[in-house]
FINU-895990 format. One record per residue (C-alpha): x, y, z. Coordinates in steps of 0.05 Angstrom, whole numbers, plus 5000, padded with zeros to 4 digits. Layout:
% FINU-895990
px->X py->Y pz->Z
...
//
This chain:
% FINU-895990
px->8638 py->6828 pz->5530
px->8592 py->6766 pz->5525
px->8540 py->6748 pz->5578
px->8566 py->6680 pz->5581
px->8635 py->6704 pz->5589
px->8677 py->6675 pz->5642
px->8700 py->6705 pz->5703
px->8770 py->6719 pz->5720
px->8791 py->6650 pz->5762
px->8822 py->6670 pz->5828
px->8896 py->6663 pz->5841
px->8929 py->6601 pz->5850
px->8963 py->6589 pz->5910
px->9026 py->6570 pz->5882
px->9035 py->6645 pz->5866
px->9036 py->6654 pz->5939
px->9112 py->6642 pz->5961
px->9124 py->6585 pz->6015
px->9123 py->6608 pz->6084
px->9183 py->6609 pz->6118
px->9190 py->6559 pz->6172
px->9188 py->6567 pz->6241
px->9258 py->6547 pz->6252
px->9284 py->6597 pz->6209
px->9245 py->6647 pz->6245
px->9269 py->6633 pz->6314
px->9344 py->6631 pz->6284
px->9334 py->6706 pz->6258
px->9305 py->6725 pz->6321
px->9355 py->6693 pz->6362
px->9412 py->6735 pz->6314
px->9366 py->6788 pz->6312
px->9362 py->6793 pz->6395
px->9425 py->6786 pz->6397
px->9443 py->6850 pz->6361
px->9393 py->6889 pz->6386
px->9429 py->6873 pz->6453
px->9492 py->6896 pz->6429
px->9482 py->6953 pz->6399
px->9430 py->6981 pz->6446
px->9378 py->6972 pz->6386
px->9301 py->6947 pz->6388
px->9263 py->6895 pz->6359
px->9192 py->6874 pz->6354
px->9148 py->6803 pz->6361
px->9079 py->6794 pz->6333
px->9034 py->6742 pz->6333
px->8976 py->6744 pz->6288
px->8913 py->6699 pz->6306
px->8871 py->6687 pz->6245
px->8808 py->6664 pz->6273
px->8763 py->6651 pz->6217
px->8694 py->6685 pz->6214
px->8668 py->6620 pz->6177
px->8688 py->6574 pz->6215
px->8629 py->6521 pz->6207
px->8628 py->6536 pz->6128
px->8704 py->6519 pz->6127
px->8694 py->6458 pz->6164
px->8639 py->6431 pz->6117
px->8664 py->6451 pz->6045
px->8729 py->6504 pz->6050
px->8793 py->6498 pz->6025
px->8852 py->6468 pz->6053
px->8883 py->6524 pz->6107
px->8949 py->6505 pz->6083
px->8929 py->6537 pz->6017
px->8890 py->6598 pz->6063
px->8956 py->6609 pz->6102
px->9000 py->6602 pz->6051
px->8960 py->6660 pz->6012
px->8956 py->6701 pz->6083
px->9031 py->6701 pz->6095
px->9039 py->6732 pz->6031
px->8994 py->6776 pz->6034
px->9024 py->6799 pz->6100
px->9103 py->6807 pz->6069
px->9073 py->6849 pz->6021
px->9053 py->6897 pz->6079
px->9118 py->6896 pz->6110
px->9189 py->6919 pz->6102
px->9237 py->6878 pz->6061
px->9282 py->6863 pz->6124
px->9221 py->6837 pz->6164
px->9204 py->6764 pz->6173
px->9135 py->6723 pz->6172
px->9127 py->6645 pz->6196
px->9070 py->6609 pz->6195
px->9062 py->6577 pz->6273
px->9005 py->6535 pz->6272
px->8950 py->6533 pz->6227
px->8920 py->6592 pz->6250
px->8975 py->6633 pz->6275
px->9034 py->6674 pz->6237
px->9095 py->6705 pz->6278
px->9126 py->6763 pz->6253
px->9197 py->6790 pz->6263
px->9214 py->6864 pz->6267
px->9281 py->6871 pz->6270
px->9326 py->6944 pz->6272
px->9263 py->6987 pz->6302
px->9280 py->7060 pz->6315
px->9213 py->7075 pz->6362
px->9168 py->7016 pz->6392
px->9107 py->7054 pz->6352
px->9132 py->7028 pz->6294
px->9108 py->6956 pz->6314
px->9035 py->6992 pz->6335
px->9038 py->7015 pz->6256
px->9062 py->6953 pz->6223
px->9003 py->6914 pz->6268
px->8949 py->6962 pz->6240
px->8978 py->6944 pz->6169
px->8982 py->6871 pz->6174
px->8896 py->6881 pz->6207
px->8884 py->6920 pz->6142
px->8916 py->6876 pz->6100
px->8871 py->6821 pz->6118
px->8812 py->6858 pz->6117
px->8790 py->6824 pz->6046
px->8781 py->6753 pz->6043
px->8830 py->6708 pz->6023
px->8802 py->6677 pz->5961
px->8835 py->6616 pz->5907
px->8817 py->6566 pz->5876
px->8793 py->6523 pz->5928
px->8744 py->6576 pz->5959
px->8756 py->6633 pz->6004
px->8760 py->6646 pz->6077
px->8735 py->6705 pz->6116
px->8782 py->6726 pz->6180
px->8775 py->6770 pz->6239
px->8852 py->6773 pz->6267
px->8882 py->6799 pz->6324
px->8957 py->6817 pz->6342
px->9001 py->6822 pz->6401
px->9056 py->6852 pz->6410
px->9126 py->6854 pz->6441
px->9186 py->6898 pz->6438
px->9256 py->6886 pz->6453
px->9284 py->6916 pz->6508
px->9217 py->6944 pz->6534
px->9196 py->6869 pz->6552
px->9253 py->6841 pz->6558
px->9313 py->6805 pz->6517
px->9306 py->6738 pz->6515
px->9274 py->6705 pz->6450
px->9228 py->6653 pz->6487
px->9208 py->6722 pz->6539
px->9192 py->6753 pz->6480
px->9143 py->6703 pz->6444
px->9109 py->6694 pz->6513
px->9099 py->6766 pz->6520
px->9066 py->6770 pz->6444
px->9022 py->6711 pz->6458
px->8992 py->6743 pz->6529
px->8986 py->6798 pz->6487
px->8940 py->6770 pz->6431
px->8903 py->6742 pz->6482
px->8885 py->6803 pz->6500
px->8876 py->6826 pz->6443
px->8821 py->6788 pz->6418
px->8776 py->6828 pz->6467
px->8804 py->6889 pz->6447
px->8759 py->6929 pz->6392
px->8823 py->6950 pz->6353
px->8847 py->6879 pz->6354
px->8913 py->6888 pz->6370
px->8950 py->6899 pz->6432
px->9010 py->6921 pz->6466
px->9041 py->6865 pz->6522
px->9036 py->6910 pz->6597
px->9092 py->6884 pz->6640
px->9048 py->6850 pz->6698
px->8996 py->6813 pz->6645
px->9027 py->6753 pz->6649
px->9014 py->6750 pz->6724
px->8952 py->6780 pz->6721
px->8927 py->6720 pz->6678
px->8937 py->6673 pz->6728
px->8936 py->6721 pz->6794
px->8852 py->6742 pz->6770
px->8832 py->6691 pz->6733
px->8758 py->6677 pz->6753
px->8746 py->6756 pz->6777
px->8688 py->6768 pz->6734
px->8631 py->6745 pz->6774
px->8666 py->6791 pz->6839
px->8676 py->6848 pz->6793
px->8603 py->6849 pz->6771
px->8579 py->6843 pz->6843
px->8625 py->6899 pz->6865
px->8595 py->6949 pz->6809
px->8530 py->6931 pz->6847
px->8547 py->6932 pz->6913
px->8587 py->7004 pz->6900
px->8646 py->6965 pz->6932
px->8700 py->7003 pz->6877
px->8730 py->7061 pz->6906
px->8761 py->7123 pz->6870
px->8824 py->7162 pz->6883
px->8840 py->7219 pz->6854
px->8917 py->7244 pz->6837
px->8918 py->7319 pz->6825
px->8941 py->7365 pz->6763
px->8979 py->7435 pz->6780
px->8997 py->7485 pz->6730
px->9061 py->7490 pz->6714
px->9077 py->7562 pz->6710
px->9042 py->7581 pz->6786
px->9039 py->7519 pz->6822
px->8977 py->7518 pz->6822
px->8926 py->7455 pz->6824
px->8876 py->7459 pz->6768
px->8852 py->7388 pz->6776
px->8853 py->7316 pz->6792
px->8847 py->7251 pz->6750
px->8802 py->7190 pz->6785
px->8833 py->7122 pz->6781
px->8797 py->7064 pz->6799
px->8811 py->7026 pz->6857
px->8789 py->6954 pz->6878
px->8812 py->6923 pz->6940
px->8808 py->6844 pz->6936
px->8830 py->6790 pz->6980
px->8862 py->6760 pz->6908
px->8922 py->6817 pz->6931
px->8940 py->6856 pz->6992
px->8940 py->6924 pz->6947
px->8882 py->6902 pz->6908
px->8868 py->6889 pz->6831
px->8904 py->6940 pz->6781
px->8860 py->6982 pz->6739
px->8888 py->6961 pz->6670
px->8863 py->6886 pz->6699
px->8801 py->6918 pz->6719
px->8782 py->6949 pz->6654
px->8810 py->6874 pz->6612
px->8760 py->6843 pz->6659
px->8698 py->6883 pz->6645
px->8717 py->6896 pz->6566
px->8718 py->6807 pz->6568
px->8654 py->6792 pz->6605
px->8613 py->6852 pz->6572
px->8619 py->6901 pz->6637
px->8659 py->6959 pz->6606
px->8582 py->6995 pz->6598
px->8565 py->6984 pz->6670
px->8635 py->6991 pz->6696
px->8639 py->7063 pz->6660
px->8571 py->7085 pz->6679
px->8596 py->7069 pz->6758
px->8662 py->7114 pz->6741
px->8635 py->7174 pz->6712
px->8573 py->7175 pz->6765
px->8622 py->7154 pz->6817
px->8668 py->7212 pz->6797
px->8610 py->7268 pz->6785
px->8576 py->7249 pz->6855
px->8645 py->7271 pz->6884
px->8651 py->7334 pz->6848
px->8581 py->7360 pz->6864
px->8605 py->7341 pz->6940
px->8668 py->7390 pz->6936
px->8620 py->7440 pz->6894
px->8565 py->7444 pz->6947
px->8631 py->7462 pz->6997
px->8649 py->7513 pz->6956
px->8714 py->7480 pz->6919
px->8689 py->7463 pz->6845
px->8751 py->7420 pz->6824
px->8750 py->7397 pz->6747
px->8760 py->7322 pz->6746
px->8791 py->7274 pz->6691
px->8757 py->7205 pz->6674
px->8783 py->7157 pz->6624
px->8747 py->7118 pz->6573
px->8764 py->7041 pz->6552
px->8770 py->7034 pz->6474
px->8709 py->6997 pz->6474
px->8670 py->7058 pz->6496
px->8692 py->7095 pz->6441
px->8651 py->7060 pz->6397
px->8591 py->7058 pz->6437
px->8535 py->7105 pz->6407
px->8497 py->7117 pz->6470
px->8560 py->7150 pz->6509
px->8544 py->7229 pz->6492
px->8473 py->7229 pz->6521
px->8499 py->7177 pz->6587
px->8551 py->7234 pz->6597
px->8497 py->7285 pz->6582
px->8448 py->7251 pz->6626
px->8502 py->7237 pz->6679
px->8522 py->7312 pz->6683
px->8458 py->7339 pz->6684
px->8437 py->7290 pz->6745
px->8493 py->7317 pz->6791
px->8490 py->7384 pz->6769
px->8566 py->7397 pz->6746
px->8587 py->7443 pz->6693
px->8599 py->7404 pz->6635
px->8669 py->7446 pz->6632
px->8699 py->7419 pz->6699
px->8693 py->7346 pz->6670
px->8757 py->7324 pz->6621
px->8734 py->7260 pz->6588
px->8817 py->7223 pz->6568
px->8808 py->7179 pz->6511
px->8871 py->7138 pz->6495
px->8912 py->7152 pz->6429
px->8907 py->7077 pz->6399
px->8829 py->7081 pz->6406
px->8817 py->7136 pz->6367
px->8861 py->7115 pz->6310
px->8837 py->7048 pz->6301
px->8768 py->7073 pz->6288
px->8783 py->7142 pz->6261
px->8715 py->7162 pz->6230
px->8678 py->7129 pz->6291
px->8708 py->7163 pz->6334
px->8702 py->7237 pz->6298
px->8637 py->7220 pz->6305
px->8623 py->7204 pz->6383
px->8680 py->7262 pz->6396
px->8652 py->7307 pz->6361
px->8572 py->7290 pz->6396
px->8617 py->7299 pz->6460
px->8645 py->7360 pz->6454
px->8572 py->7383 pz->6433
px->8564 py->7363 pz->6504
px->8607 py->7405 pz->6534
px->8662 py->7372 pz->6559
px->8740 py->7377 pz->6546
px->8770 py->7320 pz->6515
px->8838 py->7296 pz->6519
px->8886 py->7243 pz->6487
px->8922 py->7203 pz->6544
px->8993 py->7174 pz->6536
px->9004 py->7206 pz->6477
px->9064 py->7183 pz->6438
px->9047 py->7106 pz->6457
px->9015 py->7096 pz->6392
px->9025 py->7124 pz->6320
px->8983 py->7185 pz->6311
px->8992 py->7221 pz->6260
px->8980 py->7305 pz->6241
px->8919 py->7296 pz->6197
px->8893 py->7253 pz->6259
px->8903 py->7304 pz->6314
px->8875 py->7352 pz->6261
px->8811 py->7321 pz->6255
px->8804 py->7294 pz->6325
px->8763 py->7353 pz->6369
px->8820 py->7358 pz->6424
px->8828 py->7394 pz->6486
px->8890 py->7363 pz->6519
px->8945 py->7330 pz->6500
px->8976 py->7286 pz->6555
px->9046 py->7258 pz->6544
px->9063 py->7185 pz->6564
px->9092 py->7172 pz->6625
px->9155 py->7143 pz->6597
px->9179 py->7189 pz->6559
px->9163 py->7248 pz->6615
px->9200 py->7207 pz->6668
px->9265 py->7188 pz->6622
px->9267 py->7252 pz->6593
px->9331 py->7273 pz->6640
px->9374 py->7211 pz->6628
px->9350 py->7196 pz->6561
px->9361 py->7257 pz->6509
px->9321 py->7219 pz->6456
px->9258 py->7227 pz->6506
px->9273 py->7294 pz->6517
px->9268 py->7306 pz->6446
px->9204 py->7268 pz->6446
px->9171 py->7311 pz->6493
px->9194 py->7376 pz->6468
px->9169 py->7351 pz->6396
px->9095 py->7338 pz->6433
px->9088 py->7391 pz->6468
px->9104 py->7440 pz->6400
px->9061 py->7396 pz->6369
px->9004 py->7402 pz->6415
px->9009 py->7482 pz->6421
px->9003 py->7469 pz->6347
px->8938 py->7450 pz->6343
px->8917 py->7500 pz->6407
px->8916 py->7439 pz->6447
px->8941 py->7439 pz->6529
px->8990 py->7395 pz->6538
px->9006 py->7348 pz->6603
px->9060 py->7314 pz->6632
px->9051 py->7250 pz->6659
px->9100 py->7207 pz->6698
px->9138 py->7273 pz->6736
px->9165 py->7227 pz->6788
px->9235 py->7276 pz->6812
px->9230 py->7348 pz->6820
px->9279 py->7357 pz->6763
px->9229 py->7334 pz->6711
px->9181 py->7377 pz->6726
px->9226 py->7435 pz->6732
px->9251 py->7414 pz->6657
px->9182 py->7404 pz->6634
px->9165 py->7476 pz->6660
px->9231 py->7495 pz->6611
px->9206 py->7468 pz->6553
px->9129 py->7512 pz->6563
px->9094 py->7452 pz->6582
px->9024 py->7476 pz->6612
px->9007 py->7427 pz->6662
px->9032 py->7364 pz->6703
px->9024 py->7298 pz->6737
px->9052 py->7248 pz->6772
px->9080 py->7229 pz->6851
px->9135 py->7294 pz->6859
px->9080 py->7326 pz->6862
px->9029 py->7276 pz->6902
px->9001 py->7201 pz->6894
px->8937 py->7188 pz->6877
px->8887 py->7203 pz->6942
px->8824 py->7191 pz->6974
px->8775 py->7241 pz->6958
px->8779 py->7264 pz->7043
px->8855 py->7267 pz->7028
px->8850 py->7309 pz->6966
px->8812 py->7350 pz->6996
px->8866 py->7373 pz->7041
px->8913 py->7378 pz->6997
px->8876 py->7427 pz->6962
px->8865 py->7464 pz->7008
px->8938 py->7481 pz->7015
px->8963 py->7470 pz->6945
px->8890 py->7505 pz->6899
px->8922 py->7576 pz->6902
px->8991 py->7558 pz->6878
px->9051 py->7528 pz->6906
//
């Protein structure tokens, strides 16, 4: 081939087919809703932010973004089933339609395909635009059946998930309250990590087979005059992960949570305590030698701390987090995956990922009598998780008859209010004194 040959020319955008319009997009979903109502079936809403990465160099010399979105939403049916629909909302946003779902993980997958998809620039003939997008996300019935609900619930959600280092996220049922309810907590929030005004309960773990508690999980607590019973820990964590507090907020926990054990310890009761990790810690280098450091300072066995690590953090930085799992477990601690089954993982992910516990999501433990589909769930996790020589937790046991069923099906441990609410540490520590030999 000659020097002076010339390149390949980029694609024209008139290969890309036309987006479909936004009225044609809320017709399906309104027919699609409609169905899924009938027939007791799910759907899904996305919305896709495209945010451009550069922006300024778009503004001085790049193509037209019809051209860029037209080329996007192409790209993006080419990631998707046949069945599922893609609209162009703005000129920066796409919604996405997933009608006839069997599981609500499916949307988590098809979100992780439509972020890879765009992970190359879009490039024609007028230039090329780099993109950094995010997702939220919706399901019908879980948040609700009506299509306008719906495309509220994805948009709080993408808001969200613009802070969120997987950059997509899943709508919570109280966001949309939260928004408004906390808006202007972070300045509080970072005096309160100073102050040591956060509080810690801690809701215990018994073994299934003797009764017998083996542990206790600390939640964060918060009390604010923004709400009689104080600001919820999912809004806690948003808050910090927004303002760049997660690091400080997570140091606080884990000392927080450590000081308490050596407490109990130096009384003679060494109780193993579970702390959970945002997704943004995940990726944070310095976290094996803070929980090294941290351990070492209050003098805990490294084996009575379980660090919980949630399932859609791990996955959407899989070789990441190997990496900072692996440096952990190097530390000593156990390491579990919390609310399994509310993401996608898959069996060459729990494979590689250095796993203690597996901890089932509350739904599914807490339907599993009225719904056989989520008692087929859990039975499928917990064979799964004695698989791999993992533990495996219930979460969610909120009637005696769960746990007794969960206890059927050889699940090792569980959690939840039948067997007691989250407590002050004073509080916890009398119920294990009558409940830390078995039950």
């Amino acid at each position: 081939m000659s020097a002076t040959t010339p390149p390949v020319p980029p694609p024209k955008v008139a290969e890309a087919a036309a987006p479909e319009t936004r009225e044609a997009l809320l017709r399906l979903l309104d027919r699609e809703s409609a169905i899924a109502r009938a027939t007791e079936g799910r759907l899904a809403v996305l919305i896709l932010e495209l945010r451009r990465v550069d922006r300024l160099h778009a503004l001085l010399k790049g193509p037209d973004p019809a051209m860029t979105l037209a080329l996007v939403v192409d790209r993006l049916r080419k990631a998707l089933r046949p069945e599922d629909r893609v609209a162009a909302i703005g000129e920066e946003q796409v919604c996405i339609v997933l009608p006839r779902l069997a599981h609500p993980s499916q949307a988590v997958l098809a979100a992780v395909k439509l972020l890879r998809a765009l992970d190359r620039p879009i490039v024609h003939e007028g230039g090329s635009a780099v993109l950094r997008p995010c997702v939220g996300i919706a399901t019908l019935p879980e948040h609700g059946f009506d299509p306008a609900e719906l495309l509220m619930a994805a948009d709080i959600s993408r808001h969200i998930a613009e802070t969120r280092e997987e950059g997509y996220h899943v709508f919570q049922g109280d966001e949309a309250v939260e928004t408004e309810v906390y808006r202007g907590l972070d300045l509080d929030l970072e005096r309160a990590i100073r102050a040591n005004e956060l509080e810690l309960h801690y809701q215990p773990l018994v073994e299934l087979a003797s009764g017998r508690a083996i542990g206790a999980e600390a939640l964060l607590r918060w009390k604010h005059a923004q709400g009689p019973d104080g600001v919820p820990p999912l809004t806690i964590v948003g808050i910090a992960e927004r303002t760049g507090l997660i690091g400080s907020l997570t140091y606080w926990v884990l000392n927080a949570a450590l000081r308490q054990a050596a407490e109990w310890k130096a009384s003679g009761r060494a109780i193993r305590l579970s702390v959970n990790l945002s997704v943004s810690t995940l990726t944070d280098r310095e976290l094996p030698a803070v929980v090294d450091q941290s351990i070492k300072t209050w003098g805990i066995d490294p084996r009575d701390l379980m660090l919980e690590i949630a399932e859609s953090s791990m996955i959407s930085d899989a070789e990441r987090s190997v990496a900072i799992l692996t440096r952990l477990k190097g530390v000593g601690v156990g390491l579990a995956i919390d609310d399994f089954g509310s993401g996608f993982s898959s069996l060459s992910h729990l494979k590689r990922f250095p796993i203690d516990e597996l901890k089932i999501d509350r739904p599914y433990v807490s339907g599993m009598i009225d719904d056989p589909g989520n008692r087929a769930l859990v039975r499928s996790a917990i064979d799964l998780g004695h698989h791999f020589g993992m533990r495996v937790v219930g979460e969610g046991v909120d009637r005696p008859e769960v746990r007794e069923a969960l206890a059927a099906l050889g699940c090792d441990f569980a959690q939840g209010n039948a067997i007691s609410p989250a407590l002050p540490a004073a509080a916890l520590r009398e119920w294990w004194a009558v409940h830390g030999s078995g039950a």
